[in-house]
Structure formats: structure tokens, C-alpha cells
C-alpha positions as CSV (number, residue, x, y, z in Angstrom):
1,X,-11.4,24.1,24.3
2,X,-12.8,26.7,22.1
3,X,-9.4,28.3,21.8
4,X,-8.3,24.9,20.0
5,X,-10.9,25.5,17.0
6,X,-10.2,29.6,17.1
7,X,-6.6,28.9,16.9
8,X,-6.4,26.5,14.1
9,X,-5.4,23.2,16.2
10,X,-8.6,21.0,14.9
11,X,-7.6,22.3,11.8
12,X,-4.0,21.2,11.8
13,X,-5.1,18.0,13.5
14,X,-7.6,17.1,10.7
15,X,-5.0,18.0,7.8
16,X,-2.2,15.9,9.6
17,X,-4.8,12.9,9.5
18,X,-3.8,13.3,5.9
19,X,-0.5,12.5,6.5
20,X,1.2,9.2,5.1
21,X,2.7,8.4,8.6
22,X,0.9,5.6,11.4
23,X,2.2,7.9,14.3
24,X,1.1,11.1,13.1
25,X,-2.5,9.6,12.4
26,X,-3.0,8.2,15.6
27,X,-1.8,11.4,17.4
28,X,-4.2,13.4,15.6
29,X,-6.9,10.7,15.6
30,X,-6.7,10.5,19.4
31,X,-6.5,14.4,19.6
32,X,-9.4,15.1,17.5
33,X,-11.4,12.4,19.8
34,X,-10.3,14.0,22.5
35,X,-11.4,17.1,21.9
36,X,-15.2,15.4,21.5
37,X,-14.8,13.9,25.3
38,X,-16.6,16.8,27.1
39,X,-19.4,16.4,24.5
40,X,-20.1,19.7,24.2
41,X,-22.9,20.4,21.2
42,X,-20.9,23.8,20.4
43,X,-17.0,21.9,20.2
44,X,-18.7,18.8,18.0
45,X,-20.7,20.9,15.4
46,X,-17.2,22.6,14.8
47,X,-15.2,19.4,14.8
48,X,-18.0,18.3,12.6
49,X,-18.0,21.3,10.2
50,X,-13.9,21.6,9.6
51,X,-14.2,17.4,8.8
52,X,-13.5,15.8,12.0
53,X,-15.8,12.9,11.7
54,X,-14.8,11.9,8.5
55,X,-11.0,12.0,9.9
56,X,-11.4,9.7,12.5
57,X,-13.0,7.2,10.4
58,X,-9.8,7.5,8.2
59,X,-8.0,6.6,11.5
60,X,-10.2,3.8,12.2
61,X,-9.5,2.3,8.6
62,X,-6.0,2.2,9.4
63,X,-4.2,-0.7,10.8
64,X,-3.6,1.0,14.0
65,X,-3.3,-0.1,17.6
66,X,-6.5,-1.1,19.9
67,X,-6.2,1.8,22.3
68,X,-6.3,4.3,19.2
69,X,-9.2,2.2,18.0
70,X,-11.3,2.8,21.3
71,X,-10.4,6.0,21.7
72,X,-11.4,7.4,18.1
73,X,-14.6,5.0,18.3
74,X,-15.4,6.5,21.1
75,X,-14.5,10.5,19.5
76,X,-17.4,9.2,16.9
77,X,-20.0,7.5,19.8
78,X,-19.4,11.4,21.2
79,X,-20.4,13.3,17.9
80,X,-22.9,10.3,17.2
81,X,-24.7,11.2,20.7
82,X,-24.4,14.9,20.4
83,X,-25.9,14.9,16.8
84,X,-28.9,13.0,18.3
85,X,-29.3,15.0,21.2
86,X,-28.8,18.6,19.5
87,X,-28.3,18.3,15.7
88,X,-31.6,16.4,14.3
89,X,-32.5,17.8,11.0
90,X,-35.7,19.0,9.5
91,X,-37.0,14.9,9.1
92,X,-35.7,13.8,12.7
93,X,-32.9,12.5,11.8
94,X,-29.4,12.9,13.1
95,X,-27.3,14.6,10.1
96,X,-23.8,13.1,11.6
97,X,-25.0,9.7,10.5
98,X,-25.3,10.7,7.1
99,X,-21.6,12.1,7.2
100,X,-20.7,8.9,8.9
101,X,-21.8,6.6,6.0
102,X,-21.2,8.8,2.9
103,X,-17.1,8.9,3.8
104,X,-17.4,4.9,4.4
105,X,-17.3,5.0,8.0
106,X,-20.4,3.1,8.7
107,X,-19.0,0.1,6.8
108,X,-15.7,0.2,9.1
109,X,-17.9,0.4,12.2
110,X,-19.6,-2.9,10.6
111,X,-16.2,-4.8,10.1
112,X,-15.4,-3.6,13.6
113,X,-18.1,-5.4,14.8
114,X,-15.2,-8.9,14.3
115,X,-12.8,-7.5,15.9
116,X,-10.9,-9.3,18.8
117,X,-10.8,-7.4,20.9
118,X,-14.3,-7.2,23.4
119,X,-14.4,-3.6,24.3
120,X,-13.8,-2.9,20.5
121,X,-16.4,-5.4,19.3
122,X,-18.8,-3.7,21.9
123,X,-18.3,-0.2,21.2
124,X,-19.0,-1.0,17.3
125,X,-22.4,-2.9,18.0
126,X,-23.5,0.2,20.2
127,X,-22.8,2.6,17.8
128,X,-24.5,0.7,15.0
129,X,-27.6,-0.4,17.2
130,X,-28.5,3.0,18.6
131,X,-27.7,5.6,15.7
132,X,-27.8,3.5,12.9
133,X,-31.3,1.9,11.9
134,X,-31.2,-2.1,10.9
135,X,-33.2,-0.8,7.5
136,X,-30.4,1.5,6.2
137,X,-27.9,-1.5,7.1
138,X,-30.1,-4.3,5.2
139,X,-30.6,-1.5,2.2
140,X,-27.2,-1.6,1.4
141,X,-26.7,-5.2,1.7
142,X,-30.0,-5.9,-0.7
143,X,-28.7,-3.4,-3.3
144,X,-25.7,-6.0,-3.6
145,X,-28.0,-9.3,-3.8
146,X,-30.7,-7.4,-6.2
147,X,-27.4,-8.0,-8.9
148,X,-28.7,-10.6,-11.3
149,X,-25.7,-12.8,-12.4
150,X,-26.6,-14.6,-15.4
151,X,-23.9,-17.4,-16.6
């Protein structure tokens, strides 16, 4: 698995997430995840480093099929767990979170949370329950209702 990040495949993989094309997204979306499936701390902080969360939340705001949905939520459960276990910065805190909501993908994980399908619905509510706390959730939703509107 190394060999994929010496080579230059995760690279490849993240730029073709980049690509205008459904297929090609959900190739390299499922790749990347993939790649994040033997959860091993050295394989994620690389993934992590070249991009590769912030690529598979692009897949996941895609209109793409519910197997591609599981499998990339389930690429970013991996880093999520990894980051937790091996990753916590300076203050405790795991750093992939931060990555996680600053390119959006916190708030697609959240509309995830509707979804129709169960095992997608389920896999968004774990993710956000145990490596996102309710207080940085409610923060962002307060900063919208602290808005005076005056008419």
C-alpha cells in the first residue's frame, strides 16, 4: 500500500476527483477510501497530507450512487478514527476534524444524516456523534440565529 503514495497513485487519484466526470469521481472516491480500509496511521496521515479527506467530501457532495456514498463515508469514519487514535494535536483534539469542517464536509455529513437510505443515515450520525462535539454543531447553527433582521 505504501508503494500507492511513493508512486504517485493517491496523487493521481485525488487530482482526478477534480475531474468534471460522475464516473471518474466515484472511481477515485472509492479508490482513495479504499486505500484508508486497513486503517493504517502511516497510509491516512499521507492520504491526509496530499488532500484525501477533503476529496472524498467532494465525492460525497456529488449526486452519486449509495454504494459510493457508503464507501467514501466510510474512507472518512477510517481517517476520522485514525486521527483520534494517533493524530491528536497539542489541545487533545483530533486535527482531521478540523480539515473535515473547513472544506464543508461536516455540513454534508449533517444533510446526510436525511438520507434514505438506513445504512447511509447511520454511518452519518456515527460519524458526527463520536468525532464531532454537539457544541461545535450548535456554534454554527447559533452564529446563523444571532443575525438580527430588522423590517
Amino acid at each position: 500500500m505504501a508503494n500507492l503514495i511513493e508512486t504517485g497513485v493517491i496523487d493521481k487519484l485525488i487530482e482526478m476527483i477534480g475531474v468534471d466526470v460522475y464516473e471518474i469521481q466515484r472511481e477515485a472516491g472509492w479508490s482513495i477510501s479504499n486505500c484508508t480500509a486497513l486503517k493504517e496511521p502511516e497510509i491516512i496521515q499521507k492520504i491526509v497530507e496530499k488532500k484525501g479527506i477533503e476529496a472524498m467530501c467532494h465525492v460525497l457532495k456529488q449526486k452519486i450512487d449509495v454504494k459510493t456514498v457508503v464507501v467514501v463515508l466510510e474512507g472518512v469514519r477510517n481517517c476520522l478514527q485514525i486521527g483520534k487514535e494517533k493524530f491528536l494535536d497539542e489541545n487533545g483534539e483530533n486535527p482531521f476534524t478540523f480539515i473535515i469542517e473547513e472544506c464543508g464536509g461536516l455540513d454534508t455529513v449533517e444533510l446526510l444524516q436525511e438520507h434514505t437510505n438506513q445504512h447511509v443515515y447511520e454511518l452519518a450520525i456515527e460519524i458526527i456523534e463520536k468525532y464531532f462535539t454537539i457544541e461545535e454543531i450548535d456554534l454554527a447553527n447559533e452564529q446563523m440565529e444571532d443575525v438580527n433582521l430588522e423590517f
